[in-house]
N, C-alpha and C positions, 0 to 999 in steps of 0.2 A: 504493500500500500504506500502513495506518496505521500510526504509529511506536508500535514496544514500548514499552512501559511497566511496570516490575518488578512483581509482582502486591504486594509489600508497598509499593510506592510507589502503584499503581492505589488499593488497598485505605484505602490513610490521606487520599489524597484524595477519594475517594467517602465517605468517612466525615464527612471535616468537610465538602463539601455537602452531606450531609443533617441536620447539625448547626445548620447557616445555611438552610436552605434551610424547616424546619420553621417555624421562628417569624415567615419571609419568607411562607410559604403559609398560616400564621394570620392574619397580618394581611390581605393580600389576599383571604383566604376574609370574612373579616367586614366589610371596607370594600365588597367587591363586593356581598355575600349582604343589609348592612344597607342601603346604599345603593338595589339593585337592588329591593328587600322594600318598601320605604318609597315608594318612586316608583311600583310599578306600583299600591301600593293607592291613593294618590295621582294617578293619572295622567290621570284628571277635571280636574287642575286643571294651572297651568303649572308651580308647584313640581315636583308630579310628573314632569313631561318633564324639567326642570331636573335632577332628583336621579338618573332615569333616563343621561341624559348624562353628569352629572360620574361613576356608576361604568363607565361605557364607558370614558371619557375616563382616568379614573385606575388601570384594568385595562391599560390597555394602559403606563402608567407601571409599575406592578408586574412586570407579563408582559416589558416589557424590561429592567429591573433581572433579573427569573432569567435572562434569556437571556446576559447579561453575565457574571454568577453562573458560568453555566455554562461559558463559554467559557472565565473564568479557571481554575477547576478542577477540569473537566472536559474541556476543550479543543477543549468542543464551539462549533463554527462554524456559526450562521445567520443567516441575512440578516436584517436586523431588518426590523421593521413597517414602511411604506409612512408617511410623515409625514400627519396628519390637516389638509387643504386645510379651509378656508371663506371663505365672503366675510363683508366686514366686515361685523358687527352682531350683537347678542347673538341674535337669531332665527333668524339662517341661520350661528352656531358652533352652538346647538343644535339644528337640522337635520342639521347635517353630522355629528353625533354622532351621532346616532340612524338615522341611514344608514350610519356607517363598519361596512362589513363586517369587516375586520380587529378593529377596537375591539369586535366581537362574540367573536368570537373568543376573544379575550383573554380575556375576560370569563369565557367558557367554559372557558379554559384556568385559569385561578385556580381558580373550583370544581372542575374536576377533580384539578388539582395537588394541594389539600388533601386530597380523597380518599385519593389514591396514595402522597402523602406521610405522610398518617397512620397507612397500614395499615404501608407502611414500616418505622416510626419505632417503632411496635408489635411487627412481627416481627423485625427487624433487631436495633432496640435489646433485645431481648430476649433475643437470642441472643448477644450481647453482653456483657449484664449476668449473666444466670444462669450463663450459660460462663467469667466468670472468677469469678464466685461460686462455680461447685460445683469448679471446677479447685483454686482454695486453699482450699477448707474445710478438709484438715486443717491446714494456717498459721491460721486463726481460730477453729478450735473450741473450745481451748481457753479461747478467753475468753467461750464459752457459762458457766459455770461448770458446777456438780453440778446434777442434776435427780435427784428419788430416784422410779421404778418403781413400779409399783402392786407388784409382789414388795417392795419396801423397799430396793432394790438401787442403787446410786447410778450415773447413767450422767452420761458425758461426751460427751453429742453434742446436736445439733437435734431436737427431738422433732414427729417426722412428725403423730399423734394419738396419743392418748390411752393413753399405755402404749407406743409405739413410736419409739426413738430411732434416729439414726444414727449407732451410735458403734462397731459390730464392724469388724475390719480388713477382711473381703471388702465390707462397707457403706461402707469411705472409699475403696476401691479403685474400686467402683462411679460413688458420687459424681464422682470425679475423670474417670472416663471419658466420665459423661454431659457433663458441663460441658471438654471436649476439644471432645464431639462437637458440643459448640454452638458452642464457636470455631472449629470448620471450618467451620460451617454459616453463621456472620455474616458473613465475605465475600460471598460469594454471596449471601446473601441484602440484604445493601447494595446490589449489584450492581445484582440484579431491582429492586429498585428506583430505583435510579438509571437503568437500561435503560427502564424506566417510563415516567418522568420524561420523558428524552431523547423518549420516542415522542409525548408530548402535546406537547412544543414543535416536534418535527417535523410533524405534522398540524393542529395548531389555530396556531402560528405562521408557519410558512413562508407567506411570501405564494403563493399562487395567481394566476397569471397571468390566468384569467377573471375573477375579482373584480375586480384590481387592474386589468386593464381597463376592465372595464363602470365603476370610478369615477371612474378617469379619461376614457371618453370621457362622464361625468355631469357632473363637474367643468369640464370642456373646453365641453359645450354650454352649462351655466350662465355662462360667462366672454362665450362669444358672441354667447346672447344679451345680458348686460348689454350687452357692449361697441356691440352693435347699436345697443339704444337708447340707447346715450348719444351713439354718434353719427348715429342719428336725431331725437333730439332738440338736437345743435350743427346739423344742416342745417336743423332748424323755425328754429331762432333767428337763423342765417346768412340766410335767408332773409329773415327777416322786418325783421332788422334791417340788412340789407344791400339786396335786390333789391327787396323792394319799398319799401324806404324810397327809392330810386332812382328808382323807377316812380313815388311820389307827388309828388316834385320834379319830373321831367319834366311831371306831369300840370298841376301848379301853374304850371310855365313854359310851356307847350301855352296854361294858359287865360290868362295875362298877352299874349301874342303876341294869343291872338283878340282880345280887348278892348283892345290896340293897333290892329290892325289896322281893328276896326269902327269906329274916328275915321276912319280916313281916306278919302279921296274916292273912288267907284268909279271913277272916270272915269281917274284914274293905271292905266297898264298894269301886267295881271296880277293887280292886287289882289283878283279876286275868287276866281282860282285859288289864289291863296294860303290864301285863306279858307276854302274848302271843304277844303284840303292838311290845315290846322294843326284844320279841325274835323274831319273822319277821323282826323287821328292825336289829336286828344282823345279822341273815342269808342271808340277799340282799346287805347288806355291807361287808359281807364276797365275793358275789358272783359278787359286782362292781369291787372289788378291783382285783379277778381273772380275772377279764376282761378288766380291765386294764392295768396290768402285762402284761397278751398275747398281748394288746395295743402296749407296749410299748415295746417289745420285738421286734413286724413286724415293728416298727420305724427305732428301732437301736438297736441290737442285743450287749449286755452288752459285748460278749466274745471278739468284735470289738476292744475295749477299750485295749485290749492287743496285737493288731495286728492283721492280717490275719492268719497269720499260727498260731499262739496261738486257733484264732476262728476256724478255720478248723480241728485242730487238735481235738478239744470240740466235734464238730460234727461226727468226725469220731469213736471217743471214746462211744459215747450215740448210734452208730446207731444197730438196732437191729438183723444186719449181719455185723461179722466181716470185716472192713475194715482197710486197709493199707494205713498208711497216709505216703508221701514224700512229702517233701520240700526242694528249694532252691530260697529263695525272697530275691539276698542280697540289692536289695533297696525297698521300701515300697511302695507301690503306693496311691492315693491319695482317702481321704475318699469315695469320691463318687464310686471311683472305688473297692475298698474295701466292698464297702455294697452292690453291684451289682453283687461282685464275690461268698459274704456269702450267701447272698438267692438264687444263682444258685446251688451254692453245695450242701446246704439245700433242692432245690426240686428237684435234679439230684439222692440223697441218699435216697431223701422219694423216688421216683421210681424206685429208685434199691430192695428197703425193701417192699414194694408195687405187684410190676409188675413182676417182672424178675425170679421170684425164684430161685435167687443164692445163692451159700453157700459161697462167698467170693467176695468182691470189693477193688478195690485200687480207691487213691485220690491221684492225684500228680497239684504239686501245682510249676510252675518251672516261669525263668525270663530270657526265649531264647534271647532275644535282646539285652538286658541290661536296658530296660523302659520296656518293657508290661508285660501282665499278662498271663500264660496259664496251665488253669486249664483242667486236663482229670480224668474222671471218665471212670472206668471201671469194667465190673462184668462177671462173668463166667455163668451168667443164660440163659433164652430160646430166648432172641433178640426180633428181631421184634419191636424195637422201631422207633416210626416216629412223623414228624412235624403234626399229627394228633388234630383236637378240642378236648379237655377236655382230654388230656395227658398232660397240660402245659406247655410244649416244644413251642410250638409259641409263650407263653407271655415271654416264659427265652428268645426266639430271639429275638424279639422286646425290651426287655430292655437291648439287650446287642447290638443290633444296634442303640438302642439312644446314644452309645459313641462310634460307628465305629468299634464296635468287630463283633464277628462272632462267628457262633455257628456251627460244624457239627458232625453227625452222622452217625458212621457205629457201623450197628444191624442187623446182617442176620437173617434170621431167623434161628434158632436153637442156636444162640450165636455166641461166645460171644459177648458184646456188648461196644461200645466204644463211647464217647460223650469229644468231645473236645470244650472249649471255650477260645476265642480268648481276650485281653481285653488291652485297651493303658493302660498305667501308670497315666495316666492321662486324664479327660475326655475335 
């Protein structure tokens, strides 16, 4: 059960929340309204996402300042917002902004607060102000002074129009009653609007349990995959700088042994069995270490290490049909996204050089949003490509929808053909 509260104790605290709470919904209606106005006509460019973000981001500062508000003097109790996660970097805090579903919300709850609170602030305060206005008019009438009648007749009241005062006693009797009836009427009508109030922070603030899951199981797979490839890319390097730096010593010591042994006489026993031992194991440590290398290569492709369009451009240069590389990446996206964009290109170019028999491909490598990725290949050959088994194209789908990209294809038949992938900046 909720605990009583004296209707002149309810009364005087709902009154100074909507005292505090009007010039707290001013503000927030114009930081949100100007902010939100300015970024989306802007939103061609990165300011605009920027200025988009910071009113998400500082709606939901506002929105829990009322909800504090409230709780202090109104004694209302909700759970606050869901704290806004990102990973480090000013691209993916501005991603995470612009996905937080709560910081929409909020956003939503400002303007409407404003709303609610202005009609409010209109009817309440009105009823308010005119109810103890016409309650003592006769205490201030007299310092109307004399007004003289169109008769010439000198009256002592408020003149309604033109020739009509309010000065006979059934007229101050009246007055006094209407301005009663408007003080019974401002509680209540504070009320409704304080009930208001309370209802937009109950539906547009309370967290939602779908929401607040879908971003956190969002936030969770973005952690996994980083965490993946950064520890796929310590096993490239363990690797390389462990095992097979191992394998190249042994191999080094394998060929000191042979050209020891080839001094010496055949005629000593065994030496020739030795010979053949230590060049079988030279030739299997030559053929580890290749298989290795190729290992280490599908981990983490070395040419990464200089960026994307460094790696792209490698690719484009080795492929065995002239291909035209374009770029424009002017922010970098983030390793996982990076090694997911290299080995599509990689088997998008092997099935250009493969499949299509064209005599020319382009690789454009571009950053339409100002965060994602959009890589298109394209070749002048016979088409007819599709999400077909053992074309690879369903395993490049599936690892480019494990981070919300997308993959399509247009490939008529007879050509040309065109292969677009889609990729965040971040996974």
């Amino acid at each position: 059960m909720s605990e009583f509260v004296p209707p002149l104790r309810r009364t005087a605290t709902e009154l100074a929340y909507l005292l505090v709470s009007f010039p707290l919904a001013l503000f927030g209606f114009l930081y949100a309204f100007l902010l939100f106005y300015t970024g989306v006509i802007l939103a061609w460019t990165f300011l605009g996402l920027l200025l988009i973000a910071a009113a998400v981001v500082g709606a939901r500062s506002v929105a829990g300042l009322s909800q504090r508000l409230a709780g202090r003097l109104l004694g209302v109790r909700l759970e606050p917002l869901a704290p806004l996660r990102a990973s480090p970097g000013r691209v993916a805090k501005i991603k995470a902004a612009l996905t937080d579903v709560a910081g929409w919300r909020a956003l939503a709850y400002l303007l409407a607060k404003f709303a609610s609170t202005f009609v409010t602030f209109l009817v309440a305060g009105g009823c308010w102000a005119y109810g103890l206005r016409w309650l003592t008019y006769p205490a201030w009438r007299p310092s109307l002074g004399v007004n003289l009648g169109e008769d010439g007749r000198p009256h002592h009241g408020m003149q309604l129009w033109h020739g009509a005062f309010l000065d006979r006693p059934w007229q101050l009797v009246l007055v006094c009653l209407v301005g009663a009836a408007l003080l019974l009427l401002a509680p209540r009508a504070t009320h409704a609007g304080v009930l208001l109030d309370r209802w937009l922070m109950v539906t547009l603030l309370t967290p939602r349990d779908g929401d607040e899951r879908v971003q956190a199981l969002e936030q969770s797979r973005a952690q996994v995959v980083n965490d993946t490839a950064a520890t796929v890319r310590r096993i490239e390097r363990d690797l390389h700088d462990g095992a097979q730096a191992r394998l190249i010593a042994v191999s080094l010591t394998l060929g000191q042994a042979a050209d020891e042994l080839a001094q010496v006489d055949d005629a000593m026993p065994r030496i020739s069995q030795a010979r053949e031992l230590v060049g079988s194991a030279q030739v299997s440590t030559h053929a580890a270490l290749g298989e290795l290398r190729d290992l280490v290569r599908g981990i983490h492709p070395p040419a990464l290490d200089e960026g994307l369009e460094a790696a792209l451009a490698l690719l484009a240069e080795v492929s065995t049909v002239p291909v035209e590389f374009v770029a424009d990446l002017p922010c970098r996206p983030s390793p996982a996204i990076e090694t997911i964009a290299y080995f599509c290109a990689s088997e998008l170019l092997a099935n250009v050089a493969r499949h299509s028999g064209a005599q020319h491909g382009r690789l454009e490598l571009t950053q339409p949003h100002g965060t994602g990725v959009r890589m298109r290949v394209t070749d002048d050959g016979c088409g007819g490509a599709r999400l077909a088994e053992g074309s690879g194209l369903p395993g490049l789908r599936d690892r480019v929808r494990a981070v919300d990209g997308s993959l399509s294809i247009d490939s008529p038949t007879g050509g040309p053909s065109m292969i677009t992938v889609e990729l965040p900046g971040h996974a």
